[in-house]
Each structure stands twice: as structure tokens, then as C-alpha cells.
C-alpha positions as CSV (number, residue, x, y, z in Angstrom):
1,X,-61.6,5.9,-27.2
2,X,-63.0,2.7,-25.5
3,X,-61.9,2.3,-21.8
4,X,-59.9,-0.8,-22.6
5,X,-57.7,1.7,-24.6
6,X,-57.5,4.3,-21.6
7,X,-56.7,2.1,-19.4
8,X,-53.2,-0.2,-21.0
9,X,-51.1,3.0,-21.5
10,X,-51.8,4.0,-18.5
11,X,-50.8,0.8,-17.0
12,X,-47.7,0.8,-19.2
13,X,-46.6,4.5,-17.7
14,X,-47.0,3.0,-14.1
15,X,-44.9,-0.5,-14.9
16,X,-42.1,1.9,-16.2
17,X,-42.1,4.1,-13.5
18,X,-42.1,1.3,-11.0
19,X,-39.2,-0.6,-13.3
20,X,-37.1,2.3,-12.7
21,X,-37.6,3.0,-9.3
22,X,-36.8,-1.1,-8.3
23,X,-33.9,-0.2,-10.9
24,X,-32.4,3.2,-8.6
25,X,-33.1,1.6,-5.1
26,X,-31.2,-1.5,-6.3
27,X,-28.0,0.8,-7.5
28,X,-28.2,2.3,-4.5
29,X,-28.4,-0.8,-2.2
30,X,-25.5,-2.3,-4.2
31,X,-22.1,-2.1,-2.0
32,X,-19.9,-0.2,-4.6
33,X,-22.3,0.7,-6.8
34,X,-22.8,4.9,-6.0
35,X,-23.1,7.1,-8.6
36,X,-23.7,10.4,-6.5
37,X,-20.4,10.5,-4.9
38,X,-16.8,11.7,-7.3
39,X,-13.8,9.5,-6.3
40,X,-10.7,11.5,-5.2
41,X,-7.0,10.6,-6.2
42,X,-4.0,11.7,-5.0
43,X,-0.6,10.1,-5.9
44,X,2.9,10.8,-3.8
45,X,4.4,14.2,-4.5
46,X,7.7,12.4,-3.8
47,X,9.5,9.4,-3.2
48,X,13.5,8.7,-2.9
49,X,15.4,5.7,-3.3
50,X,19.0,4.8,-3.5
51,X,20.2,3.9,-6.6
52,X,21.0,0.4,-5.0
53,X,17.4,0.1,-4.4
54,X,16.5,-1.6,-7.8
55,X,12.5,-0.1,-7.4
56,X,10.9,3.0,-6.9
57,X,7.1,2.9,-5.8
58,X,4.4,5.7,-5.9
59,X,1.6,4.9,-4.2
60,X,-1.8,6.6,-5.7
61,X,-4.3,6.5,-3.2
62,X,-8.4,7.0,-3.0
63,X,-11.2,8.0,-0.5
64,X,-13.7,6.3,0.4
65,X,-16.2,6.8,-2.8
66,X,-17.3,3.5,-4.4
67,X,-17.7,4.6,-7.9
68,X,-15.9,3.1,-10.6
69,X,-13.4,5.0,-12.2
70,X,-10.0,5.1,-13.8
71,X,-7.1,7.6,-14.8
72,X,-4.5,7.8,-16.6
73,X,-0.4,8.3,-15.8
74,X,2.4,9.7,-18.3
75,X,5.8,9.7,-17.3
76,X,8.6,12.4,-18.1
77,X,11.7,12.3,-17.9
78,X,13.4,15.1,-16.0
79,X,17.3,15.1,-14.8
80,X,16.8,11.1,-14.9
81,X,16.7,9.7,-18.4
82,X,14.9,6.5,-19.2
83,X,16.4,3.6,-20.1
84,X,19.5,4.8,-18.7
85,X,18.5,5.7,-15.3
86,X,14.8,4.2,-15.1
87,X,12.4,2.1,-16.7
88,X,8.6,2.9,-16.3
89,X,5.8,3.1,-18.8
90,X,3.1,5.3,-19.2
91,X,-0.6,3.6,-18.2
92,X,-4.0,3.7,-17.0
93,X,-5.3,2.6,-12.8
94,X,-8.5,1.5,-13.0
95,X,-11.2,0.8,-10.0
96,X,-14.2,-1.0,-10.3
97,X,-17.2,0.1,-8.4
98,X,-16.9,-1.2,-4.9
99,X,-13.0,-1.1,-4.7
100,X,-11.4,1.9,-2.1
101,X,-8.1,0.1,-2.2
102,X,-4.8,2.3,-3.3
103,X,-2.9,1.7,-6.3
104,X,0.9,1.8,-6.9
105,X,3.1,2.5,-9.8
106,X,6.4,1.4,-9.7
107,X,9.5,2.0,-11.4
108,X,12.9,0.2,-12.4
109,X,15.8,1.8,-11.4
110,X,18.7,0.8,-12.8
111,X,22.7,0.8,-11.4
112,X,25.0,2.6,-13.7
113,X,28.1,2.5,-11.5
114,X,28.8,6.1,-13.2
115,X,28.8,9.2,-10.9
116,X,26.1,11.2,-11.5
117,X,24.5,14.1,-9.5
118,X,23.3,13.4,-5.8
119,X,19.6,13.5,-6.7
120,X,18.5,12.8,-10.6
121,X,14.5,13.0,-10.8
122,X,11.3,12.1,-12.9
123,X,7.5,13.2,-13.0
124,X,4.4,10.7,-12.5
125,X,0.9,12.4,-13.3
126,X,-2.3,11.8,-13.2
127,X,-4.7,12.8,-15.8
128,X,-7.7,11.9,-18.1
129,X,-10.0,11.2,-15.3
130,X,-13.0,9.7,-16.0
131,X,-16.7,10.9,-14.7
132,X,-16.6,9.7,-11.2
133,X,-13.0,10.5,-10.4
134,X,-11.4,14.0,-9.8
135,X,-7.6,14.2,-9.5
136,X,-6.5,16.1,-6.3
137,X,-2.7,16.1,-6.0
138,X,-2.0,15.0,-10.0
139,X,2.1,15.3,-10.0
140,X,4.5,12.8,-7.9
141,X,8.2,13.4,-8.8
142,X,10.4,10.3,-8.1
143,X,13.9,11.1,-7.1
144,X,17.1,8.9,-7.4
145,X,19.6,9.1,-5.1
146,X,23.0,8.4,-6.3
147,X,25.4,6.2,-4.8
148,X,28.6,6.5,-6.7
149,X,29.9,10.0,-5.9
150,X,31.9,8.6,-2.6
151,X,29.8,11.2,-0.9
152,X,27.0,9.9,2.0
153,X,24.0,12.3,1.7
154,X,20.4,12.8,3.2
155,X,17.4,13.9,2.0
156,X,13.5,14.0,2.8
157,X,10.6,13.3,1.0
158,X,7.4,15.6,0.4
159,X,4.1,13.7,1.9
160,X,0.2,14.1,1.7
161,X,-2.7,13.6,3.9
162,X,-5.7,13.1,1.9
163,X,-9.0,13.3,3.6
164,X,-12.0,11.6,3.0
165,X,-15.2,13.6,2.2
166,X,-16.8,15.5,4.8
167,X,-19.3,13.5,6.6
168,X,-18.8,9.9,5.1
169,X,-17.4,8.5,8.6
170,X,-16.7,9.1,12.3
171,X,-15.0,12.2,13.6
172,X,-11.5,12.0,14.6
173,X,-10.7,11.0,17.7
174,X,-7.2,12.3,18.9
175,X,-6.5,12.8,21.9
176,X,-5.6,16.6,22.1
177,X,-1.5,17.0,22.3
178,X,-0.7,18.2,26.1
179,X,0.4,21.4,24.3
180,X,-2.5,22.0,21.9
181,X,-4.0,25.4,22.2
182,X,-8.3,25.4,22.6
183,X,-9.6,25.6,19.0
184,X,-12.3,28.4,19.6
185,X,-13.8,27.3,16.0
186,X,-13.0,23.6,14.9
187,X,-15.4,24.2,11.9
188,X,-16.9,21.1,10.1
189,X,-15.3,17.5,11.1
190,X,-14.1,15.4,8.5
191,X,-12.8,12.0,8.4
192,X,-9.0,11.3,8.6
193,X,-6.0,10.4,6.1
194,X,-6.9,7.6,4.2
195,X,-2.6,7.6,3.5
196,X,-2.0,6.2,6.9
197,X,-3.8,4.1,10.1
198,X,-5.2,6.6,12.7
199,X,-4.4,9.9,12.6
200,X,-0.3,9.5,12.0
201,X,1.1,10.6,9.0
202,X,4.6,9.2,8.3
203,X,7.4,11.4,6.9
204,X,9.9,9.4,5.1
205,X,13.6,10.3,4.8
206,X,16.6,8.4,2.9
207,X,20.2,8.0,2.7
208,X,22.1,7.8,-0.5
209,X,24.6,4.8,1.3
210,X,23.8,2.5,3.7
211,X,26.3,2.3,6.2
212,X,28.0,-0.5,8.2
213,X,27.0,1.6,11.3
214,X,24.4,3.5,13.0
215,X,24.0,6.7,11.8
216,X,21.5,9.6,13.3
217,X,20.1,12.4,11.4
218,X,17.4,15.4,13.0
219,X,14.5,16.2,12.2
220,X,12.1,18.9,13.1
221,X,8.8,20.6,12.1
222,X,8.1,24.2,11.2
223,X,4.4,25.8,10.7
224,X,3.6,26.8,7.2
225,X,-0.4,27.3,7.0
226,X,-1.2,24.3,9.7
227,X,0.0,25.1,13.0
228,X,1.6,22.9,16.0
229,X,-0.4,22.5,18.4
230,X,-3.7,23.0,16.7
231,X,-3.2,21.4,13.3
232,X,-0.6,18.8,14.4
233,X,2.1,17.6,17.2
234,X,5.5,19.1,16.9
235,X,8.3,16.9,16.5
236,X,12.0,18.0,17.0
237,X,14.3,14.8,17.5
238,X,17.4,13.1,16.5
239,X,16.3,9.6,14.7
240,X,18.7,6.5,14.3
241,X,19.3,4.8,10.8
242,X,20.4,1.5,11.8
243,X,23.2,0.0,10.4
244,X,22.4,-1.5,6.9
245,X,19.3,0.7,6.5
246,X,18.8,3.1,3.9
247,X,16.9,5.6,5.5
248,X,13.6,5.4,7.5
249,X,10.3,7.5,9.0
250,X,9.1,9.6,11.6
251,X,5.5,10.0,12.6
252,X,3.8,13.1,12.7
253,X,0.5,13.2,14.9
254,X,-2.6,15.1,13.6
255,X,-4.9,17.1,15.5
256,X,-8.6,17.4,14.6
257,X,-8.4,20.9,13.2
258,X,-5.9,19.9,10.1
259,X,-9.2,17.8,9.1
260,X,-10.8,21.3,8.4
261,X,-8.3,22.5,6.0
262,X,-7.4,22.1,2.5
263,X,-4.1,22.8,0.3
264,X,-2.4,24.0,3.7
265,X,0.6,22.5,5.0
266,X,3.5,22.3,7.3
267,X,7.4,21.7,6.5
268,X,9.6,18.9,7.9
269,X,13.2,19.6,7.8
270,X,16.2,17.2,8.4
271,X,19.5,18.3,9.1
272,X,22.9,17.2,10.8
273,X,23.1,13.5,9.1
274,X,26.1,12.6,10.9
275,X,27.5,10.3,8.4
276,X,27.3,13.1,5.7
277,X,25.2,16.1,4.0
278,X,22.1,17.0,3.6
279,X,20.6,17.4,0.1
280,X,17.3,19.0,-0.5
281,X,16.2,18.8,3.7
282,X,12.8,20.0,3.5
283,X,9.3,18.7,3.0
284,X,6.2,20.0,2.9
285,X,3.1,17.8,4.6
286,X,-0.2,19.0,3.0
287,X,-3.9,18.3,3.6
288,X,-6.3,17.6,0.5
289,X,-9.5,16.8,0.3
């Protein structure tokens, strides 16, 4: 073998090599473009509207990981039948790489005029992830609150705080509550909700009616797995529904230590609407990441 003849496929080896280093630092340097990270999704476990309302919206929401990804939604009917009571198609949401924005999936609710029970529902889930993305909380249920029954009702909606992954930004910074106990072992930080701003997670409640008046209902919070004072702020108040609103949130402060946990929660319960009755009055706040 002559040294001309030694020498080109060795050359050729090193030019590839080099090709497909240039090729990984430039993926990497790309804004969006990570392949070594698995995009989370999570959609609402439940949202309420009065049958007035016309839409009901589900918002599905991601971390932080850039990686292009999609999945899939079928919807089922349950005690709310489409086209009757709802209109809403199954589909796919789609991110390209580079995009951490939400999605939402909304549906048309229609106004039957008929009486019909207090609270008629419906499933959203997510499924048929592709590589990047992994589902998290997969089923939101949407929940129609009817407004023909001449009765005035309350109810409250389940939330999520989804967390971003472990490491991929700044530790919280919450001020402890005045009442927070010491945290002898905070464990590993992690970033915050990416649901809401800050460390506030709103708890939405609705009314089946709005009124021509102010009406109050109470709400409090009850430990489940998370704890007040360590996982989160208490909350134990009477909230007003202004007059021509129908319904409204209340903002539940989270303490470092929820960051640490996974698949725990804590229940919000409403009672004493004083326009009315409660239906279905308590909802469970969990943390996923």
C-alpha cells in the first residue's frame, strides 16, 4: 500500500469526525434545539363554566425543555353529550423546538334552556406523546354548570402546580410565611410553577348564576400530603363575587418545600355561598414534576 493510499482514508475518518462534532456543538448552541432534555405536559384536571358562558378552556401547559414535541387529545363524552351540550374535536398540540409557551383547548358550550343536573361533565386527555415529551397529569375533566334549575350553586375547581426540572433555573425565593415551621431537610431545590407568575397558585371557583348582587362564599385549606406552613400558606377567608361575575380565584402562596415533592397535594374547600349551595366544594392542589 503506497503512502498516498494510507494517508486519504485517514484524512476522510478525521473530516467526518470533525463534520459531526461542528454538527453536535451547533445543536447544542441552537436556542430550542435540545435533544437531551424530555418536555413535560400537564393539562387542567378541571375547569367549570356556566352554561351561559358559551366557552370552556383547558389550558395544557409545558416546562421549560426546548425540544420539539407534540401530543395528542381525545375527547369523551361523560354526563355531557356532544353536540347537545358541547362541541369539541379530538386533535393533536404540537411545539416546535424552541417554543415553552402553553397551549389551550377549548370547547363550545352550548345553551339548551332545558334543566339538566347542576354539574354535567366531559374528559380531555393527553396521549400519543412523541420522543421528547412525557405526559405528566394526562386527564382534564371539563364541567358544565347548569343554569336552568332556578337553583344558585357553587363549586370549585381541582388545580396543578407543575414544576420545572430540577436545576434548570434559580431557586425559589419566598419569603417564609410568618407561620412556617423550620424545614430541618428542604432536600433538592427546584424551580417553581410554570402554571402561574411567582410562587402563587390560583384556585378558581364558579357560580352556576350570576347575580345582580354581591354574593360571598368561604373558602379554606386543609393539608393532604403538603402541609401549611411548610408546603404552602394557609388560607381561610370569606371572598366576594361581585355582582355580575360568575365566580372568581383565590391565591394560594407556595413555600419552598412543595418544590421538593411530587404527586402530593393539599385540598381547598368552599362552603357557605350565600346566595345558594354548594356542589362538589373540594379541590385538590397537586405538585408534578
Amino acid at each position: 500500500m503506497t503512502m498516498k493510499s494510507k494517508i486519504l482514508p485517514a484524512l476522510a475518518a478525521t473530516v467526518t469526525a470533525l463534520a459531526a462534532a461542528v454538527a453536535t456543538a451547533a445543536v447544542g448552541a441552537h436556542p430550542g434545539a435540545a435533544a437531551d432534555c424530555r418536555r413535560s405536559v400537564a393539562i387542567d384536571p378541571q375547569v367549570t363554566v356556566a352554561e351561559a358562558g358559551g366557552t370552556l378552556t383547558f389550558t395544557v401547559y409545558t416546562d421549560s425543555c426546548a425540544a420539539a414535541g407534540s401530543v395528542s387529545y381525545t375527547v369523551t363524552d361523560g354526563t355531557a353529550r356532544r353536540p347537545g351540550d358541547y362541541q369539541l374535536a379530538s386533535g393533536v398540540l404540537q411545539w416546535p423546538a424552541g417554543d415553552t409557551g402553553s397551549r389551550q383547548v377549548r370547547a363550545v358550550i352550548a345553551g339548551d334552556g332545558q334543566a339538566e343536573a347542576l354539574l354535567e361533565d366531559f374528559a380531555v386527555t393527553l396521549g400519543s406523546p412523541s420522543q421528547n415529551v412525557r405526559v405528566v397529569s394526562p386527564v382534564g375533566r371539563g364541567r358544565i354548570f347548569d343554569d336552568d334549575a332556578q337553583l344558585q350553586a357553587a363549586t370549585i375547581d381541582h388545580r396543578l402546580c407543575l414544576l420545572e426540572p430540577r436545576g434548570t433555573g434559580p431557586a425559589p425565593t419566598v419569603l417564609p410565611s410568618p407561620s412556617a415551621k423550620p424545614d430541618p431537610d428542604p432536600g433538592p431545590t427546584a424551580s417553581p410553577c410554570t402554571v402561574e407568575s411567582g410562587n402563587i397558585i390560583q384556585i378558581a371557583f364558579s357560580i352556576n348564576t350570576a347575580a345582580a348582587v354581591e354574593q360571598t362564599v368561604h373558602i379554606r385549606t386543609s393539608d393532604g400530603d403538603l402541609h401549611a406552613g411548610l408546603d404552602y400558606v394557609a388560607v381561610d377567608r370569606t371572598v366576594t363575587i361581585p355582582a355580575g361575575a360568575t365566580g372568581g380565584t383565590v391565591p394560594v402562596e407556595l413555600l419552598p418545600h412543595a418544590f421538593t415533592q411530587n404527586g402530593k397535594h393539599f385540598d381547598a374547600i368552599l362552603s357557605s355561598y350565600s346566595a345558594g349551595l354548594v356542589v362538589s366544594g373540594t379541590a385538590r392542589v397537586t405538585v408534578w414534576h
